[in-house]
N, C-alpha and C positions, 0 to 999 in steps of 0.2 A: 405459648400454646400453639398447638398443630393449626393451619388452616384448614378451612373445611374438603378444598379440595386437597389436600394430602394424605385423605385418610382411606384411601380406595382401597390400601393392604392392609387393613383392620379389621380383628373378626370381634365379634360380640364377643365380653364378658359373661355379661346376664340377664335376662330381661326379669325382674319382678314383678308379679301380678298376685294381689290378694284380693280378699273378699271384704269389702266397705262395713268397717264394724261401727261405724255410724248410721246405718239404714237399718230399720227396724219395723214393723207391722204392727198396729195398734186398730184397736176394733173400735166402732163406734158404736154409744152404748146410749148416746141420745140423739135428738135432733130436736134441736129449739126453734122456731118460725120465728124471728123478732121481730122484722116486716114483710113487706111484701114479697121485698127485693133482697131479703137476707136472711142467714142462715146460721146459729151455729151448731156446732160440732162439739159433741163431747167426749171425747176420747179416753178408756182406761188403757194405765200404765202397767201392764205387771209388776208386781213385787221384785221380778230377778232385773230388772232395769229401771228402776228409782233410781238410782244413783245417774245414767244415763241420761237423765231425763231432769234434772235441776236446771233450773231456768234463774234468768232475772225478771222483774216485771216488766214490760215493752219487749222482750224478744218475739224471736218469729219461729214456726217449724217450717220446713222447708216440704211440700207435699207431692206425691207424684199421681198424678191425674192421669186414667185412659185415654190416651186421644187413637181412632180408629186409623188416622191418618199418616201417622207417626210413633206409635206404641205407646207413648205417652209424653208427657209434659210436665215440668218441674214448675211450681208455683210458690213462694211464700205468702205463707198467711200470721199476721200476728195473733198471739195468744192473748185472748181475753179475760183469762184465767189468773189468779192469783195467787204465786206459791206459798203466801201468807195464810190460805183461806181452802182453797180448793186441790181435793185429793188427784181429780183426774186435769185431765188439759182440756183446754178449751180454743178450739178457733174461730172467728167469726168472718162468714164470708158474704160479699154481697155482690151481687150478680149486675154486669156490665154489660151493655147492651154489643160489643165487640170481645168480651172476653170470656173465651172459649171452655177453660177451667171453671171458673167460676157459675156459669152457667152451669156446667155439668154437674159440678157440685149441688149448687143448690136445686134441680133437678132429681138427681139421685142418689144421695148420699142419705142412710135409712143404717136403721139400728141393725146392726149384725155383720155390717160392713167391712170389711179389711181395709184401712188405708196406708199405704209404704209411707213413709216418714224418715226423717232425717232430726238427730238431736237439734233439741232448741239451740238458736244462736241469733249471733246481733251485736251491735253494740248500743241499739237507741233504749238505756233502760241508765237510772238514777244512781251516781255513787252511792247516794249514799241517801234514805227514805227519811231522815230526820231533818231535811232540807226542807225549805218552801218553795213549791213546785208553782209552776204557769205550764196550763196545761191546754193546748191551742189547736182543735182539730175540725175537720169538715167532713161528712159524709162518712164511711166507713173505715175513717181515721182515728174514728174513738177507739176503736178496739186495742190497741195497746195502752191507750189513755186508761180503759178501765183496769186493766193489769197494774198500770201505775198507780193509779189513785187508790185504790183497794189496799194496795200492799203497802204505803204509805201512811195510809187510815187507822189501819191493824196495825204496820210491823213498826211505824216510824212515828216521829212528834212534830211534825212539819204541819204546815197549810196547805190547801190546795183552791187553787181558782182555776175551774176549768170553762174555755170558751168552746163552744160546740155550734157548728153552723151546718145548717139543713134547707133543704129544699120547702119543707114543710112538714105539717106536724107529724103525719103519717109516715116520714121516711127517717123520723127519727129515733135510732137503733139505742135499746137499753136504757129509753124512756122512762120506766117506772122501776126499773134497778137505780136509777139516778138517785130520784125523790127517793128510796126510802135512802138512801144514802145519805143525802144530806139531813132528812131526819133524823137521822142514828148520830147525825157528825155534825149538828149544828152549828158550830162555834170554829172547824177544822177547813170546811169544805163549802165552796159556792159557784154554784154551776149557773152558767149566765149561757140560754140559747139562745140563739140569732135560725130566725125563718125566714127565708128565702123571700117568700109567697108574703110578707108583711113589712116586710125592711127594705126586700132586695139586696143583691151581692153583700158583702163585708167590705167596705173601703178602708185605706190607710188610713184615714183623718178617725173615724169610727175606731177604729180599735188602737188606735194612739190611745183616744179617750179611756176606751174599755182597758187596757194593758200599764197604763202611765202609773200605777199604784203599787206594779210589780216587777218593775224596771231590775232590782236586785234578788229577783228569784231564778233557782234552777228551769230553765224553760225547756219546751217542748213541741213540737210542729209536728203534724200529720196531715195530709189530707191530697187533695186533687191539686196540682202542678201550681195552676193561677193561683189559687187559694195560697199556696205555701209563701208564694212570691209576694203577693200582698203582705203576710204575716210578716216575715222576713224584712220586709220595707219601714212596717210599722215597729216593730222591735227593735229593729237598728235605729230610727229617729228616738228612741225614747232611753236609748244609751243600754239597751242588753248586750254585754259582752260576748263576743265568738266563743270564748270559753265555756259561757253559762248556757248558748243556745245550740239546740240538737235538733236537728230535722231526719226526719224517716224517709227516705226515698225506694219504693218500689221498682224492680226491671223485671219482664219476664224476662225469662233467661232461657239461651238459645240450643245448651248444652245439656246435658244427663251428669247430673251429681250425683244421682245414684247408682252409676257404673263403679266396674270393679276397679279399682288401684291400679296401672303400667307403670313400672320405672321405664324409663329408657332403657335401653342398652348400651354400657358405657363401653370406651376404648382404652388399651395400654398406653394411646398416646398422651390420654386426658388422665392428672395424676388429681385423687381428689381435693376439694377443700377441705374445712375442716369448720365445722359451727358448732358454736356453744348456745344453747336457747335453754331460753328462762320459760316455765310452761306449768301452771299451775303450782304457784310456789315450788317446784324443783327444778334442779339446773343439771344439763346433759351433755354430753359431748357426743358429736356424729361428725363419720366419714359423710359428707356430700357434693356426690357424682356433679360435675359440671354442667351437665344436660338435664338434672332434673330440679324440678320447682321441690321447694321448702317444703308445703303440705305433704307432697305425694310423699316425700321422703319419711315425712312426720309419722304418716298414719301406717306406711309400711312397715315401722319398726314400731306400730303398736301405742305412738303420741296421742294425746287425745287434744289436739288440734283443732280450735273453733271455726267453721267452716259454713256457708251455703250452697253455693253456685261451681266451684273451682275455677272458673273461665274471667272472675276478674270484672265480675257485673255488681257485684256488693261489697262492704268490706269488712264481712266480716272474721275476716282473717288475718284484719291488721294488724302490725305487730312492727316494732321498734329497733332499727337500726342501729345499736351501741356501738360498735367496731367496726370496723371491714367496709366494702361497698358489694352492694345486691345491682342487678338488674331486672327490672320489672318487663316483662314483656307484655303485658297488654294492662293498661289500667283506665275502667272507666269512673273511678270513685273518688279515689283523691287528688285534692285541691294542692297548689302552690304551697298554700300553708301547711298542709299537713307533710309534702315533701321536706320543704324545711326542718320541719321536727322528727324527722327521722323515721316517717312512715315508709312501712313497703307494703303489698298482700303476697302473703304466703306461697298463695296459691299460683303467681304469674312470677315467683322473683326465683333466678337463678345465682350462684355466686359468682363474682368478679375476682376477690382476692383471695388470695391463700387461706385466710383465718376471716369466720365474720363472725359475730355474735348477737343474739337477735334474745327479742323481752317482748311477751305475749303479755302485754299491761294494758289495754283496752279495755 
């Protein structure tokens, strides 16, 4: 292949540019107060984008917020909601004393609302709901928690032990949706909270004790950084597998996901790859331009492509390397471990060789 400096007698092919049929406008048709500091959001779906709109339990929508400063700001919020249970969607957001969405949100977000959106996506949600779950969250980390547990309750035959740690009583989100839950699920479900204001922090030695009974359950992690870290310490000494354990990690993000689609403009000198991808049980063949990332390509020929950020801040575009070699250019998501098993993100990876093939199995 050409060097880059030898392309100076190259004219564009073509530049492709469409319109993100992943962004979509949904009204809000409630607003629940749950504390002081949070808020959710309930959102209907029209009938013509149900199908757009299927989720797993723990996914996020990806939201775009007015900011006066900037046009706006891309924020995910997990869904609180349960595709077992609930017709509309549901996000629940709780207001930070540095975060600028969130405030605005809880602020003014009122029935009648338009907010842009992007389909649910993610990977932090349950193969499979007839598992026994450990469900491990802090502060406004429940909120996918309730998406899981709900859908697990209803759709699946599993257990559920969920730990939930607060500042105090008052700042605890979905409070009396808990109890009647475990009313309903006596035998299914057992929510163990930790108050700040009576305990103090959660230590490793502490939830060794609490966690040591579910060592071989599907596990789950949400919450504020330190908090994950301790979980994460105390899970590992009690022998929870990397396999079995999921942690949810938040990034604002710095770019607009809900811009339009550019290919590049390719050259006669760059002859293309060639990728086969596996993508909602069907399998595709595409020409792919050397300059452009997997997503962009995806969505421009109309893929429907699991996606949040495109810039390589999440990963929920992961997706499995079977042939060829990809280049990633920017990854802040995945670990050692997951390069080894043939991770790329969609979204930042270019082709290397002639032929690759790639499996959207996350």
């Amino acid at each position: 292949m050409a060097d880059n400096n030898d392309r100076g007698h190259d004219t564009p092919n073509s530049v492709v540019e469409t319109s993100n049929s992943h962004v979509h406008a949904l009204q809000v048709v409630e607003v629940i107060k749950e504390t002081a500091d949070a808020v959710s959001l309930v959102l209907e779906v029209p009938p013509a984008s149900f199908s757009k709109f299927r989720y797993h339990p723990g996914q996020f929508l990806t939201v775009k917020v007015p900011s006066e400063r900037t046009g706006s700001v891309a924020r995910c919020y997990s869904l609180s909601s349960s595709p077992h249970l609930d017709d509309d969607l549901v996000v629940t957001v709780k207001r930070t004393s540095d975060g600028y969405a969130s405030n605005w949100l809880c602020d003014n977000a009122e029935v009648g609302m338009s907010l842009t959106v992007l389909t649910p996506s993610g990977v932090f949600y349950p193969k499979s709901l007839d598992s026994d779950l450990l469900l491990v969250a802090a502060g406004s980390g429940i909120t996918p928690m309730m998406s899981i547990a709900k859908s697990a309750l209803i759709g699946g035959t599993g257990s559920v032990y969920l730990f939930y740690a607060n500042r105090d009583a008052d700042t605890v989100i979905f409070g009396a949706e808990l109890d009647e839950i475990e009313a309903e699920f006596p035998d299914r479900i057992n929510v163990e909270h930790w108050l700040e204001s009576e305990r103090g922090l959660p230590t490793v030695d502490a939830m060794i004790d609490d966690f040591g009974a579910y060592a071989n359950f599907d596990t789950f992690v949400c919450g504020p950084t330190a908090f994950m870290e301790t979980a994460r310490e105390a899970l590992t000494a009690i022998g929870v597998s990397n396999a079995r354990l999921h942690v949810e990690v938040y990034r604002s993000l710095a770019g607009d996901p809900f811009a339009e689609i550019v290919l590049p403009a390719t050259y006669d000198a760059d002859a293309p790859a060639t990728v086969t991808v596996e993508l909602n049980g069907e399998t595709t063949e595409l020409s792919w331009p050397r300059n452009a990332k997997l997503l962009d390509l995806l969505l421009t020929r109309g893929y429907d492509a699991p996606y949040s950020c495109r810039e390589g801040a999440c990963s929920a575009c992961a997706c499995t390397v079977r042939a060829g070699e990809v280049k990633m250019l920017r990854n802040d998501t995945l670990v050692d471990a997951d390069l080894r098993m043939g991770l790329t993100l969609a979204c930042q990876s270019v082709p290397v060789t002639d032929s690759v093939e790639i499996v959207f199995d996350q």
